[in-house]
N, C-alpha and C positions, 0 to 999 in steps of 0.2 A: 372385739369392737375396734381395738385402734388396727390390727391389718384388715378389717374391710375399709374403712375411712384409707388408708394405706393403698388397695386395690383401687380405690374409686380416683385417690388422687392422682395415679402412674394412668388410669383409663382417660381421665379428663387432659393431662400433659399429653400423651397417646396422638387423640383424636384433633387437641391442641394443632401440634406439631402437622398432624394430616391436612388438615386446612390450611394451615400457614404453606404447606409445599406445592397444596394443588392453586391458590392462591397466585404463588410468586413462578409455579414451572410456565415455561417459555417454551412451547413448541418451533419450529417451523413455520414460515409463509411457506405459502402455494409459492411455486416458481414463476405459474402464468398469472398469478396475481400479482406478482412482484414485477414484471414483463409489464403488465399494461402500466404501470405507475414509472417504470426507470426505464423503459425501451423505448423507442421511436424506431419512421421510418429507414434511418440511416443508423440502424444499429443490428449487425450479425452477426453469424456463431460459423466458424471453422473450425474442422478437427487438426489439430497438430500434437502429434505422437498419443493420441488415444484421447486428448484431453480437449474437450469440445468449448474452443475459448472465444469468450462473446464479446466484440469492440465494435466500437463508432468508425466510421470509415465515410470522412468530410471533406468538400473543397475540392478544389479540381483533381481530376483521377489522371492524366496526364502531365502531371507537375514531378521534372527528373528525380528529384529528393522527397520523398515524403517526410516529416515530422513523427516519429513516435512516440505517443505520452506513458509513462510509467509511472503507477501509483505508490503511495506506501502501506505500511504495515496497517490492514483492517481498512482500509479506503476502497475507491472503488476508483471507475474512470469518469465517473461525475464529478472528479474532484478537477478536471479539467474542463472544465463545461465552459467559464470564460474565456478562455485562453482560445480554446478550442472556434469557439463560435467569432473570436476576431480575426484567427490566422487564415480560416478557410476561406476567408475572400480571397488569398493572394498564393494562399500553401495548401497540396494535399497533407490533410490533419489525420493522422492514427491515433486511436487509445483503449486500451483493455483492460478488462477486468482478468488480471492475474492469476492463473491457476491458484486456487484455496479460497477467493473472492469474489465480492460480488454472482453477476450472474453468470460466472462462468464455472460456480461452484469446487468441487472436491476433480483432486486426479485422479482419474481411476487407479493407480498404480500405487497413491499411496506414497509416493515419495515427496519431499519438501525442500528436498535441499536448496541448497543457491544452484548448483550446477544444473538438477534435473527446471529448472524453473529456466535458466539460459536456453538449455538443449531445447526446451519447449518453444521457446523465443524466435529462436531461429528457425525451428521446427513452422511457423505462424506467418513468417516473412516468405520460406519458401511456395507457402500455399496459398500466397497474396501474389506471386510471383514480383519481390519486392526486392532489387538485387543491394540498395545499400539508401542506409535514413539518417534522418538527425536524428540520435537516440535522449531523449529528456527524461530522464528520472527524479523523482522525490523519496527520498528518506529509504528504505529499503529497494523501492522502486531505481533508485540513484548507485547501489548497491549492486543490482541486477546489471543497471547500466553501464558500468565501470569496469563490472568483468564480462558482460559480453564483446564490451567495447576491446577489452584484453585476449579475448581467446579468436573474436571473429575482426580482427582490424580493418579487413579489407572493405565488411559490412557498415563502417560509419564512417560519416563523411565530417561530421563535427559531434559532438557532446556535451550535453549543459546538465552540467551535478547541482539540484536544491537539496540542499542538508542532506550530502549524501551519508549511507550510514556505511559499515565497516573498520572502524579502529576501537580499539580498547575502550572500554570507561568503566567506571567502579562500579564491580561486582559482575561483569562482563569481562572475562576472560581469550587471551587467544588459546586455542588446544584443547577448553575445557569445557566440558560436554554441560548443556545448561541442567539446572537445577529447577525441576518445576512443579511445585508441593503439588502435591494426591488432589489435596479441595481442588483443583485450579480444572479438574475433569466436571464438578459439579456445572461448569458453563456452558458445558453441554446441554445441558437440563433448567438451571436457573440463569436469567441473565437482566438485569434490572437497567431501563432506557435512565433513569436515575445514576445509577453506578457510572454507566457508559459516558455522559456528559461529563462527571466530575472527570474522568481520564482523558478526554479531549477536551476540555479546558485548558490545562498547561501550554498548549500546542499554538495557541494563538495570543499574541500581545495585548490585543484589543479582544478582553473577552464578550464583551457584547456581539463579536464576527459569530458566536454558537449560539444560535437561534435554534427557536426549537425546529425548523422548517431540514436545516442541517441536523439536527442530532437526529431528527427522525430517518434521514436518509440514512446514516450512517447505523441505526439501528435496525429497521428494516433489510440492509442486505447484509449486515450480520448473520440477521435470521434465515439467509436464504439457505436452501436444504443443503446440508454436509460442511456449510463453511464453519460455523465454530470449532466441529472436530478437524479439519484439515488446519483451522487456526492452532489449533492444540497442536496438531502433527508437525506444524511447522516448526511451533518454538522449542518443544521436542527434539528436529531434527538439525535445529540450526546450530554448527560448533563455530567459531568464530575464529580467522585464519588471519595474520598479518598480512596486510591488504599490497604490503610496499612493492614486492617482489612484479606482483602484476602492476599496481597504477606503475612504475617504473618504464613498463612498456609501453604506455598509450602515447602515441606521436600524435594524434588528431586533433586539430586544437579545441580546448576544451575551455568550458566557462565556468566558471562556479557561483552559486546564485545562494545567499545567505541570509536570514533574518537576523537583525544585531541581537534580538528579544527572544531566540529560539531556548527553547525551555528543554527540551530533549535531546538534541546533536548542537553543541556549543558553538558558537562562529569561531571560536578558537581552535578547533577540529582541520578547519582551513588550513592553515598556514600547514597542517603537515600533507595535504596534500599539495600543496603550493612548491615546497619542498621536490618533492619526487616525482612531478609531471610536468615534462618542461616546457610544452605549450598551453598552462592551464592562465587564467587570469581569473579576479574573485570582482565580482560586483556583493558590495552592501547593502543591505534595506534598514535602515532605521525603524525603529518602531515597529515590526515586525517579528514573529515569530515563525514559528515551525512549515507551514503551507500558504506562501505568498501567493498563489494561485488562487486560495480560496479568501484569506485578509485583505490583502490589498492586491487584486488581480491587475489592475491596470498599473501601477508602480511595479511588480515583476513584469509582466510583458515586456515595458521597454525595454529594459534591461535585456530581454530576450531577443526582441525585434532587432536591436541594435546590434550582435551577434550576427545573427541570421543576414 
């Protein structure tokens, strides 16, 4: 008696557990469902080194410098949609959705690193035939920026770092290959638009700026096909390098663009670029956090405009 009561209660936990998974699993969007909702006219796809990367391409097409926007970690180039939509009355405006995001999904190849993401970079410019830009990154995006701007000099004409990412912080080592527990594969399969806000929450000062109009966006191309696992392959492949040796080399002058209220790359991170770049200069945001492009877009612009 007590192991059939015993079978019936591991059968009912069982089937429990079965609903609760098909419930909370999270497939994929359609691609072209996600296209009609995040594409427009002025938005196309170029292959550069096998990886077919889909940006906005605004504003006058004969203007000698174009602007490029670089996003950050799990973002897309709709994170530049203000900015974007005011320079291109006076600037050709570039912005992409970075190999592993958005719609320009997974690499075929597989690789994530910082450097195959640069080679790609350059790879994208050359088949825009785009001989040298204002290179703008955010947080990884800024990352990107810093060492393309180090390897390819001759390609930037100026550089503006927002919370650019690259130095140390606790439990983020240089040299040491990241740690990233077994569960963290289930994102693949499970991914809660609930969970996802509460992690971009910190990111912004003014948490009322995560509406759910943005969480949705930022969920939706989450789910676009192969980006979760390329987001996996990334933090997987990403080892983290003293950044000195290269910002040391960047002569272009360079801006640095800061929320006082950034919750994730401290404004204190500044001063050691400040240090080791010797035509860098820092504007401050009060009251701001992590992506002043998407918080207070017209308070970062100046600060950009004014540069420019």
């Amino acid at each position: 008696m007590i192991l059939k009561a015993f079978k019936i209660i591991v059968l009912v936990l069982m089937i429990s557990i079965l609903i609760a998974a098909l419930y909370l699993w999270t497939p994929d969007k359609s691609k072209a469902d996600l296209e009609k909702i995040y594409g427009s006219p002025k938005n196309a796809y170029v292959s550069a080194l096998g990886v077919n990367i889909h940006y906005q391409d605004t504003g006058p097409s004969k203007h000698s410098t174009p602007i490029l926007f670089l996003h950050g970690f799990g973002a897309s180039l709709h994170t530049w949609d203000a900015w974007s939509k005011e320079l291109s009355s006076e600037y050709r405006v570039i912005s992409v959705d970075l190999p592993g995001f958005g719609l320009t999904g997974e690499d075929p190849s597989g690789i994530y690193t910082d450097e195959r993401s640069v080679e790609v970079l350059e790879a994208f410019l050359k088949e825009l035939k785009i001989p040298k830009v204002v290179l703008v990154g955010n947080s990884m995006g800024g990352k990107f920026a810093w060492k393309f701007t180090a390897r390819y000099p001759d390609q930037v004409s100026k550089l503006v770092l927002i919370s650019p990412d690259g130095y140390a912080s606790p439990g983020i080592e240089y040299g040491k290959k990241p740690d990233i527990p077994k569960i963290a594969q289930l994102y693949r399969y499970f991914f809660s638009k609930t969970f996802l806000a509460m992690n971009l929450e910190p990111a912004y000062a003014n948490p009322t700026t995560l509406n759910d109009g943005l969480v949705t966006r930022y969920y939706d191309l989450m789910l676009a096909p192969g980006v979760r696992g390329a987001i996996l392959a990334r933090m997987e492949q990403t080892t983290l390098q003293d950044p000195v040796p290269l910002l040391a080399t960047i002569k272009v002058p360079t801006l640095l663009i800061w929320g006082e209220k950034d919750a994730f790359i401290p404004i204190a991170n500044s001063n050691e670029y400040l240090k080791v770049m010797p035509n860098a200069k820092r504007v401050s945001l009060p009251n701001i956090g992590h992506l002043p492009q998407e918080e207070q877009p017209i308070i970062g612009l100046a600060a950009l405009k004014e540069f420019l």
